[in-house]
C-alpha positions in Angstrom: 31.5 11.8 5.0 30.4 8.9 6.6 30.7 5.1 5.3 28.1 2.6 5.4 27.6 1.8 8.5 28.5 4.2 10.5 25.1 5.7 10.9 22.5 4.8 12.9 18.8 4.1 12.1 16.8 7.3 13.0 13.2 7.0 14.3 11.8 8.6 11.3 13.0 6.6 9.2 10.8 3.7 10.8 8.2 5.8 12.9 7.4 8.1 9.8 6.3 4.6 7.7 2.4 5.0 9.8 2.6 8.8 8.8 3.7 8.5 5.1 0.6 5.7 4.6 -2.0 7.7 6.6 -1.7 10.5 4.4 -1.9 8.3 1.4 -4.7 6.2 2.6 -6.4 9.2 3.3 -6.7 10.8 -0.5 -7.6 7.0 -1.0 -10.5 7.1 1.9 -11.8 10.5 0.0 -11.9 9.2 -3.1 -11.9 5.1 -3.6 -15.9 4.6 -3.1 -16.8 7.9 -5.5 -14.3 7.4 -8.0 -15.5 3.5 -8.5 -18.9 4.5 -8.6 -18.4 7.7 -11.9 -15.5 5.7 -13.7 -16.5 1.5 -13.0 -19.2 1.8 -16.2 -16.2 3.5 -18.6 -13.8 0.8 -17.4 -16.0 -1.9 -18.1 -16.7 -0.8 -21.7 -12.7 -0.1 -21.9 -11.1 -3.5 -20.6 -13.8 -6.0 -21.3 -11.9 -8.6 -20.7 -11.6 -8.3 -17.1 -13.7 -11.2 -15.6 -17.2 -9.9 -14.4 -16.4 -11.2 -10.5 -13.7 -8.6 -10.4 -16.5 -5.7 -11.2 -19.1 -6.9 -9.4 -16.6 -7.5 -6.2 -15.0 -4.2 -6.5 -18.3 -2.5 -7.1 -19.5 -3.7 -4.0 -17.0 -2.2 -1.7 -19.3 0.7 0.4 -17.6 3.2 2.1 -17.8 1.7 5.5 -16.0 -1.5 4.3 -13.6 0.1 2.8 -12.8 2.4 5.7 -12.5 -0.6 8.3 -9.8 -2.2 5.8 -8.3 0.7 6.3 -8.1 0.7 9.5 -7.2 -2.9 9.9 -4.4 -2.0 6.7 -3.0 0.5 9.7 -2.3 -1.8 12.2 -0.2 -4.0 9.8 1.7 -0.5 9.1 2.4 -0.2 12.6 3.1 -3.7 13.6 5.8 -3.4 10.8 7.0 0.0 12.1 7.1 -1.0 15.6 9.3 -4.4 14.4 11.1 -1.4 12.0 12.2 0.9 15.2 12.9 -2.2 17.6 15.3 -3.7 15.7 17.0 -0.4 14.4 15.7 -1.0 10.8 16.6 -4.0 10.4 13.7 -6.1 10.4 12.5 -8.3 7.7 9.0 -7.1 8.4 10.0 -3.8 8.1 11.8 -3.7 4.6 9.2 -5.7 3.1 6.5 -3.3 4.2 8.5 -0.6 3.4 9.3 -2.4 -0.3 5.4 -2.6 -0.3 4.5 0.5 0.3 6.6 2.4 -2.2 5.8 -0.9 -4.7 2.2 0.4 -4.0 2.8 3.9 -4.8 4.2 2.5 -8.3 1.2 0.7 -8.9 -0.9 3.4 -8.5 1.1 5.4 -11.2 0.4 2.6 -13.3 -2.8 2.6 -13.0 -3.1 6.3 -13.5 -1.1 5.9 -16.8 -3.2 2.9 -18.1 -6.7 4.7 -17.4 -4.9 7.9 -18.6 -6.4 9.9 -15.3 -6.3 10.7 -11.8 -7.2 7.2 -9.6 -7.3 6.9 -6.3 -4.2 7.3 -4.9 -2.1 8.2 -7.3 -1.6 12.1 -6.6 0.4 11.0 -3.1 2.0 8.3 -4.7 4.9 10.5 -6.3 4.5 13.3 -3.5 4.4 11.2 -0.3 4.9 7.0 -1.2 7.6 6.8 -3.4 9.9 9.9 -2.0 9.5 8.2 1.4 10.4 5.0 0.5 13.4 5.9 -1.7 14.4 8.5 1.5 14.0 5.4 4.6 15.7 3.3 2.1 18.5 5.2 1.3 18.8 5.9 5.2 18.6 2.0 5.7 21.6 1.6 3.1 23.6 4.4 4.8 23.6 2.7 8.0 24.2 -0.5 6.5 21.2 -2.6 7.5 19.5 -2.5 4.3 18.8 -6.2 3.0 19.8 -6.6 -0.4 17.1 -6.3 -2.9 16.5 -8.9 -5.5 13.9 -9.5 -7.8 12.4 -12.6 -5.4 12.3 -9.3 -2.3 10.0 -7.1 -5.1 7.6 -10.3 -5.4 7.9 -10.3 -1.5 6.8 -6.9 -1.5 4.1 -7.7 -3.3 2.8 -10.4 -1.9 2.9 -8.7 1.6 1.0 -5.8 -0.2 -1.7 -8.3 -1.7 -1.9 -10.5 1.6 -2.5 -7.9 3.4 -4.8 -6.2 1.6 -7.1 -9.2 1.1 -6.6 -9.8 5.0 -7.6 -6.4 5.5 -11.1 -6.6 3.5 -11.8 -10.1 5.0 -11.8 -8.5 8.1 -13.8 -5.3 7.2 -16.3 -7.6 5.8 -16.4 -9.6 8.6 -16.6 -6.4 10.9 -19.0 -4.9 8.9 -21.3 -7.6 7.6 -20.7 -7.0 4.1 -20.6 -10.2 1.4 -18.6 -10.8 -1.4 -20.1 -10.4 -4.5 -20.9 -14.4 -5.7 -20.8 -15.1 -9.2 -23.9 -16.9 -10.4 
């Protein structure tokens, strides 16, 4: 049996990262602008206290916009791959995309569990997102270049996964021509 460390860093476990998200991204590309547009009136009446920006900004998300986020989410996902495979898994960028992605996959189960349905997402989310994750991660730790995780790295996660989803809309909006819904 081999110790920590005496492994090396396969490609999958950094080039399969761009893989594992396309095939999540694409249940979410076949079913984000539908799924808003049946369930949004139900999820209004359910959690009124959600502020009325976050509806109106979420309900106006088109398909188009929300495929060019895509898009521009991808090239994070590789960027972070590429750094991943470089550097033998041991990039900074890597892990926290990594951290993000399967942190991602657990928010989708939340939000599956809180709506008590099937939302966008969260059918790959414990087939494809959080069995990859736990898989490259448990590769990372075998090799011995898996950073620690402490509760500040989940928060990093997180706010790589927010701040680069927001980045990712700003630019399909931009690219697109869309506008934010404004309160008035």
């Amino acid at each position: 049996m081999n110790s920590p460390g005496d492994e090396k860093v396969g490609a999958a476990v950094t080039l399969w990262l761009p893989a594992a998200w396309a095939l999540h991204d694409a249940e979410e590309l076949a079913t984000v602008p539908g799924w808003w547009r049946r369930e949004m009136p139900a999820l209004r009446e359910r959690f009124p206290t959600v502020p009325e920006a976050v509806w109106r900004r979420a309900g106006s998300v088109d398909g188009r916009e929300f495929a060019v986020a895509v898009g521009a989410m991808a090239a994070v996902v590789a960027a972070a791959s590429a750094a991943g495979r470089l550097t033998g898994g041991r990039s900074a960028t890597y892990q926290a995309a990594l951290n993000a992605f399967g942190l991602h996959g657990l928010v989708h189960l939340a939000q599956a569990a809180l709506v008590r349905g099937c939302t966008p997402g969260s059918a790959t989310s414990p087939l494809v997102v959080v069995p990859f994750t736990l898989w490259a991660r448990h590769r990372l730790r075998r090799a011995g270049v898996l950073r620690a995780t402490r509760p500040r790295d989940l928060a990093v996660g997180l706010g790589f996964a927010g701040a680069a989803t927001a980045g990712a809309h700003a630019v399909a909006r931009r690219l697109t021509g869309a506008t934010s819904a404004r309160p008035r």
